[in-house]
N, C-alpha and C positions, 0 to 999 in steps of 0.2 A: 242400675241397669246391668251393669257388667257382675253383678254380685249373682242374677235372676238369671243370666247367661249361663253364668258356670253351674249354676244349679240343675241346669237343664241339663247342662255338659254332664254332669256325676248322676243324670238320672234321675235324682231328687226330685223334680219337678217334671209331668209328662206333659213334654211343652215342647213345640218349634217357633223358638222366637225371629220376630221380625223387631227392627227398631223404624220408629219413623220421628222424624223434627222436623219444626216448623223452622229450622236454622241450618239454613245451608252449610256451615263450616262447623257444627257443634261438636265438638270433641266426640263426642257419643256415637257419631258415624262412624268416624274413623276406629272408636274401640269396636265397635260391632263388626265390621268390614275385617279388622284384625283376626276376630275370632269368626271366621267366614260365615256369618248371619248378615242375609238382606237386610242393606240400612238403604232409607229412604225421606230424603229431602222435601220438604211438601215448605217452600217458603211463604209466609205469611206477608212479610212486609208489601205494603201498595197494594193488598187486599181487602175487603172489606170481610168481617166476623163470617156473613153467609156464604162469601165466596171460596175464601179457607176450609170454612167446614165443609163442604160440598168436595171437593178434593181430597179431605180427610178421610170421607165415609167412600168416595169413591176406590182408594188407596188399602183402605180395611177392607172391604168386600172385594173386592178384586183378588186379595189376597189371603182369601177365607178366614179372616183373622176374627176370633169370636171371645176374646179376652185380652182388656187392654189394663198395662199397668204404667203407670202415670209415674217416672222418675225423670228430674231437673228438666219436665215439661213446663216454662213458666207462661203458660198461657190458659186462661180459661176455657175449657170445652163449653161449649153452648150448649142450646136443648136439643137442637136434630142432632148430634152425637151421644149427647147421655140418655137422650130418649131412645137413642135405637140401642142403647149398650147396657141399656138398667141392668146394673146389681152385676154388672160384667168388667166393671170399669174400678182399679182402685189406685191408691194414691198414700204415699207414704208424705210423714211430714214431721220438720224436726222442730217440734214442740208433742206435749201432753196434753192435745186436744180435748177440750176445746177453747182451751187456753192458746192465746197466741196464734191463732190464725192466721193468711196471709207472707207474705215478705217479713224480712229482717225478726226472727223468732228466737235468733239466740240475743240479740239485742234489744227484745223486748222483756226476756225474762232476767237480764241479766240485769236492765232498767227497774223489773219491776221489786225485785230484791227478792225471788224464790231461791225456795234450797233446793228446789229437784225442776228437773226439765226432762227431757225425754225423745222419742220419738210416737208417731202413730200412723200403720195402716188405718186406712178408713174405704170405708165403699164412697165414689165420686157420685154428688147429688147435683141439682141444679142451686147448690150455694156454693159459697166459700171455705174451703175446708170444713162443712158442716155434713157429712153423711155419715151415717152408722161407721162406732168405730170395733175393728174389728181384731186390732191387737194393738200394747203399747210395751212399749219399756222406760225403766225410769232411771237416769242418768243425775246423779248428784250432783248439784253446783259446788264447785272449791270457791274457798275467799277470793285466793290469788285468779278464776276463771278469769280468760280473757274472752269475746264472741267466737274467737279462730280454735283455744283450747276446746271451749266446750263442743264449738261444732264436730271439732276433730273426733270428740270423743261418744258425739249421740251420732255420726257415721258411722261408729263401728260398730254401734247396736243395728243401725238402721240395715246394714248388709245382712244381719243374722233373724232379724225382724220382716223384712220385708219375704225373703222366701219363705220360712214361716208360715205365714198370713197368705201367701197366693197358696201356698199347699195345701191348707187349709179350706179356703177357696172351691181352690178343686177338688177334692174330695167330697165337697158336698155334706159335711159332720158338722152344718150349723145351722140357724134359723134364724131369721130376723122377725124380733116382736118389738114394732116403733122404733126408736133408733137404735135398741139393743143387739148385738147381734150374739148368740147363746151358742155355744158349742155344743153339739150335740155326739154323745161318745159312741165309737163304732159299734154295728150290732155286732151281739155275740158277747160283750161287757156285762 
């Protein structure tokens, strides 16, 4: 989040971001609020799934927000979110999708004995980390990797990955054929 912030900050990205979590106290406020970007509290707890989302999508449109990027959101968006935000909505994740999906990904690849792990944007679908993937990098396991090393170190791709992929995004220099997502090179190439 705060990597997509600064991005915006140096221009890189033609973007006014808002942050919004379902956690009242989420570290994430208070870095957005730092860097004086509207951060926005929408708690979930003792709510039911449609009543959160309802509050979600009222909080997005209210605040003309028409491109959401999904960082240490750990909560599934439902279908009236992704259905009203198709192909608007993405989601970084620290595995090489579609390996490792879900929770705990450093310590499933770490379990499953791979030599490379990774990070991946992806477009947000109505599954589990399963939408078009639209960029990845790939982060080598060491012997000695512990889950905290490796994490440490597919974070530092994921900050140079995830602006990336929303730029990308935005510009509009791609195509989705099936789960493919094709970059298409700017005219005039």
């Amino acid at each position: 989040m705060v990597a997509l912030i600064d991005a915006c900050r140096r221009g890189e990205l033609n973007a006014t971001p808002i942050v919004i979590s379902n956690k009242e106290h989420a570290a994430g406020l208070d870095r957005a609020r730092e860097r004086n970007v509207q951060a926005i509290a929408i708690p979930s707890k003792g709510l039911s799934r449609d009543e959160h989302e309802r509050l979600l999508l009222d909080a997005l449109k209210s605040n003309e927000v028409d491109f959401i990027c999904l960082a240490g959101y750990m909560r599934l968006l439902g279908r009236s979110v992704v259905s009203e935000y198709r192909g608007r909505i993405l989601n970084i994740h620290p595995s090489l999708l579609p390996a490792f999906p879900g929770l705990d990904a450093q310590h499933q690849a770490l379990t499953h004995g791979v030599k490379f792990s990774g990070c991946t944007v992806h477009f947000v679908d109505d599954g589990l980390d399963s939408g078009p993937i639209i960029l990845q990098a790939v982060v080598p396991i060491n012997d000695d990797d512990t889950e905290e090393t490796l994490a440490v170190r597919i974070l530092s791709q994921e900050h140079k990955l995830y602006t990336e992929a929303v730029k990308l995004v935005l510009s509009g220099n791609y195509r989705i054929e099936g789960r493919r997502v094709i970059t298409n090179p700017p005219r005039g190439n």
